[in-house]
C-alpha positions as CSV (number, residue, x, y, z in Angstrom):
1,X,0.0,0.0,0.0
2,X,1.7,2.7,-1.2
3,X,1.6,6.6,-0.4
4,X,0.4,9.6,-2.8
5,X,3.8,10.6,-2.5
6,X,5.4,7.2,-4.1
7,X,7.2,6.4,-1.1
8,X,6.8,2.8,-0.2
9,X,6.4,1.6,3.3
10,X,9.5,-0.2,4.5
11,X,9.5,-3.9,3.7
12,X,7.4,-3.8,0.7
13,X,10.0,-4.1,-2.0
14,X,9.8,-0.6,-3.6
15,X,12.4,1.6,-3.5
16,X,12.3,5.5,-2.8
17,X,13.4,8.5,-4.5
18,X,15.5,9.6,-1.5
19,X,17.2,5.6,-1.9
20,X,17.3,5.5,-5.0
21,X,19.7,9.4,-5.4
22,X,21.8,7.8,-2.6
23,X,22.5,4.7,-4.4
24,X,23.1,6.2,-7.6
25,X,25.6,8.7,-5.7
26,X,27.5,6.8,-3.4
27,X,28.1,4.5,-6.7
28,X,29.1,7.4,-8.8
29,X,32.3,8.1,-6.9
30,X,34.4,5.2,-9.2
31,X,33.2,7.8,-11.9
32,X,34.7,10.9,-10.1
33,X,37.7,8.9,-9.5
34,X,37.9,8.2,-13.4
35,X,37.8,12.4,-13.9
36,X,40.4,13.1,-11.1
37,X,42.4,10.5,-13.6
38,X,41.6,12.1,-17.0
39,X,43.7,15.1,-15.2
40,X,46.9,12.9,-15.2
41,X,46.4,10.2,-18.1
42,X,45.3,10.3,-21.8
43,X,41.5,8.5,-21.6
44,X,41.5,7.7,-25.2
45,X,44.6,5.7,-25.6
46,X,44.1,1.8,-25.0
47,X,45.0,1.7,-21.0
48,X,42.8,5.0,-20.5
49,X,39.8,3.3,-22.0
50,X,40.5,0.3,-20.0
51,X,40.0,2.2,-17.2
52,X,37.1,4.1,-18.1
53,X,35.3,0.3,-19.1
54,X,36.5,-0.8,-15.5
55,X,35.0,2.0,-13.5
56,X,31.7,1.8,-15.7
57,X,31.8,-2.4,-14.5
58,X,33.0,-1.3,-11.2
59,X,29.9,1.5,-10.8
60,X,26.9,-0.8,-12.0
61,X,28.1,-3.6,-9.8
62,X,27.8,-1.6,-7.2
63,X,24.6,0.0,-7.5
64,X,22.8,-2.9,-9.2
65,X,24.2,-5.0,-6.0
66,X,22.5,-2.4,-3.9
67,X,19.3,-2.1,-5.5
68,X,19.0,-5.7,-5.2
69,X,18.6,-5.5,-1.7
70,X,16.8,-2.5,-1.3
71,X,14.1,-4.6,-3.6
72,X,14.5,-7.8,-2.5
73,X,14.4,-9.3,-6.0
74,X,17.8,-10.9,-6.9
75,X,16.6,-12.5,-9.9
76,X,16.2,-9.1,-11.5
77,X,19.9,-7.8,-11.2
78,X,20.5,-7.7,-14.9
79,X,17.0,-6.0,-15.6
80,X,18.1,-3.7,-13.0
81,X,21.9,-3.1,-14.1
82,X,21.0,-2.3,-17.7
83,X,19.6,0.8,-17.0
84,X,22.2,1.7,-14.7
85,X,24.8,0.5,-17.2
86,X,23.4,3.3,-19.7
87,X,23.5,5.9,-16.7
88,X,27.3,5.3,-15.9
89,X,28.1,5.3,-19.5
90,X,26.8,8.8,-20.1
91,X,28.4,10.1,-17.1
92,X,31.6,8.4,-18.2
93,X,31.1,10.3,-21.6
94,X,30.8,13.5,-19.6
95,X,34.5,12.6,-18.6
């Protein structure tokens, strides 16, 4: 029984705006590691993209991992690390 507001009572397997910022966040700091890198290395030559794919991996682990739990529905994680996957991607293009 959810709330006008969309908020979800604890325990019933949705997930909140307010959770869902935090999440996407805290997981975001692999990408502000990646542009405090871009300062000091070349991100277009074959060991900068390889770090740019890792911290992309590295980010949608994490916050797929995350809203796993918050939803209780681990048979989801790729349905839910897709979209994320497309998220870190454009912020990793930003870099």
């Amino acid at each position: 029984a959810a709330d006008d507001t969309g908020n979800d009572p604890p325990g019933s397997g949705g997930v909140d705006v307010l959770r869902v910022f935090s999440i996407l966040g805290y997981s975001l700091l692999p990408i502000v590691f990646l542009a405090a890198c871009s300062l000091l290395l070349d991100l277009q030559a074959w060991y900068g993209s390889a770090l740019v794919l890792l911290m992309i991996c590295w980010s949608t682990y994490t916050s797929s991992r995350f809203f796993v739990a918050a939803m209780h529905s681990p048979k989801q994680r790729f349905l839910i690390a897709y979209p994320v996957l497309l998220f870190f991607t454009c912020f990793s293009l930003i870099t």
